[in-house]
VOMIFI-387530 format. One record per residue: residue in three letters; x negated, y negated, z of N, C-alpha, C in turn. Coordinates in steps of 0.2 Angstrom, whole numbers, plus 5000, padded with zeros to 4 digits. Layout:
<recs>
ALAXYZXYZXYZ;...
</recs>
This chain:
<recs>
UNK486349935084486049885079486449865074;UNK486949915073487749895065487849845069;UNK487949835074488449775077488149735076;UNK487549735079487049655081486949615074;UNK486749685067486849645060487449615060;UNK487949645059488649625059488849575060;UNK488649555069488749485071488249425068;UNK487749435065487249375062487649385055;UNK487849435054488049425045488849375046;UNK489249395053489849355053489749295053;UNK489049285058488949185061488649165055;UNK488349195052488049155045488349175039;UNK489049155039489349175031489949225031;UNK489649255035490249335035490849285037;UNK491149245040491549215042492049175036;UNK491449145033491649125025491949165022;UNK491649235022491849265014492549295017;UNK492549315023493149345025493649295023;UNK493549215027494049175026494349165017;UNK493849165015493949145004494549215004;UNK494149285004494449345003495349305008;UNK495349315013496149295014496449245013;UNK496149175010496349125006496449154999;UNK496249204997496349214989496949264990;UNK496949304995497649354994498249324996;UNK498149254999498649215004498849184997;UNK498349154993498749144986498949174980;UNK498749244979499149264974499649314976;UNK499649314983500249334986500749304986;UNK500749244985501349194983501649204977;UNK501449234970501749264966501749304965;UNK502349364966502549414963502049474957;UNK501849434954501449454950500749474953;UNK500549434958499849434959499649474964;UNK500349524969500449554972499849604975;UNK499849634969499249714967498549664971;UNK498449604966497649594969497849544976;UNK498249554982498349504986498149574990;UNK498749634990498249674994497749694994;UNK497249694988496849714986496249664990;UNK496449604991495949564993496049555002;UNK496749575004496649585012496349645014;UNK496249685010495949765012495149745012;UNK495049695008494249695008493949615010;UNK494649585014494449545018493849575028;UNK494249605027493849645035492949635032;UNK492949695025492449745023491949665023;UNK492249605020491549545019491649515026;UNK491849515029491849495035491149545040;UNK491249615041490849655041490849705041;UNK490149715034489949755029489549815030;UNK489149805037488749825038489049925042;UNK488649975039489050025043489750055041;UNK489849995033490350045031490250035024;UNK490450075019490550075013491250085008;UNK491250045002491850044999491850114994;UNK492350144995492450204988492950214986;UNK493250234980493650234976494150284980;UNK494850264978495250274982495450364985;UNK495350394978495150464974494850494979;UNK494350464982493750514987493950514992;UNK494650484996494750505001495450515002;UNK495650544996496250584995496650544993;UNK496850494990497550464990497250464983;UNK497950454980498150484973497950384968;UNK497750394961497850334959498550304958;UNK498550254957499050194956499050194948;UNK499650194943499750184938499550124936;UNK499050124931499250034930498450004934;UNK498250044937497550014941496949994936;UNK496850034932496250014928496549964924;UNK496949954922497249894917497249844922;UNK497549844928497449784932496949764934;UNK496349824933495549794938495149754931;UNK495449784925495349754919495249684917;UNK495949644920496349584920495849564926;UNK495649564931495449554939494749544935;UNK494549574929493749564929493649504924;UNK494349514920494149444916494249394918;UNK495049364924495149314927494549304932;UNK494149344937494049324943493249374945;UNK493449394940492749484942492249484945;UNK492249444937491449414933491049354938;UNK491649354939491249254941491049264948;UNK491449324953491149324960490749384960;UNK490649424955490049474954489449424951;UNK489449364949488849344946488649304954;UNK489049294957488849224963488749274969;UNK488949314971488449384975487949414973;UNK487749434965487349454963486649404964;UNK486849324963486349264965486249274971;UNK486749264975486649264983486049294983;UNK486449374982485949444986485249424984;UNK485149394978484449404975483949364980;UNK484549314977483849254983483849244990;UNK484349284993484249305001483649375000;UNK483749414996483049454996482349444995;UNK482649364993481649354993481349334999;UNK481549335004481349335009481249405016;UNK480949395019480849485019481749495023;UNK481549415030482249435038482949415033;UNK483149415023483649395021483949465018;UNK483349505018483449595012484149615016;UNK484349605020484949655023485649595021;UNK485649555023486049505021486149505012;UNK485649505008485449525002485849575000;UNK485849645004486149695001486849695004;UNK486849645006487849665008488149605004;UNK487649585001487849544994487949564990;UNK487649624987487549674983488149724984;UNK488449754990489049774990489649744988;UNK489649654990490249664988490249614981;UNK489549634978489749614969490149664969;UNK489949744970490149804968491049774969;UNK491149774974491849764975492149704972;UNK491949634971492149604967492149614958;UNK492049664959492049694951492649704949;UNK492949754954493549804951493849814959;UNK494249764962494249774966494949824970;UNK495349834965495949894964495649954965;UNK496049984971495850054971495250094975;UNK495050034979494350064983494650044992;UNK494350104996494350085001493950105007;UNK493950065010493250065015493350105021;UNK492450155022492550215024492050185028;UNK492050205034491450185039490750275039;UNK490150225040489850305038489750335045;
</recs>
């Protein structure tokens, strides 16, 4: 059943977000600076591609140690870029939810508001 969601969340969108998330780390990959959120943004290009069947958690939970400098970076990540794609998945998720066949699609909007928050330092654990 993960898969068959999987594959309608890819045909209808999952393919977008995937594509944005790798356009957005393909660009800040390109400066030295922006390095931190380039991988950050490839690691949870897969996750918006497909959501379904896995979850993001802090890096912490699955034993690897934090990164110095990560909260200050997720910081900077929520004022440039955070904010703006946590409000546009939080809209998604809503109004895919008002319809009964959009609530799962809705919630894997809802997932990756959570990760476009703070997206430093989390990594996707399949359950």
């Amino acid at each position: 059943m993960i898969v068959l969601v999987n594959l309608l969340w890819f045909i209808c969108g999952g393919f977008l977000a995937w594509l944005g998330w790798m356009l957005a780390g393909a660009a800040l990959a390109i400066t030295v600076v922006g390095l931190p959120w380039a991988f950050a943004a490839f690691r949870i290009a897969p996750f918006a591609a497909w959501p379904f069947g896995r979850t993001l958690v802090d890096a912490r939970v699955v034993g690897e140690g934090r990164i110095v400098g990560t909260g200050l970076a997720n910081v900077l990540w929520i004022i440039f870029a955070g904010f703006w794609l946590t409000l546009a998945h939080i809209v998604a998720g809503v109004s895919l939810c008002l319809t009964i066949i959009g609530i799962p699609f809705g919630l894997a909007h809802f997932k990756l508001a959570e990760v476009s928050w703070a997206p430093l330092g989390k990594r996707i654990v399949h359950r």
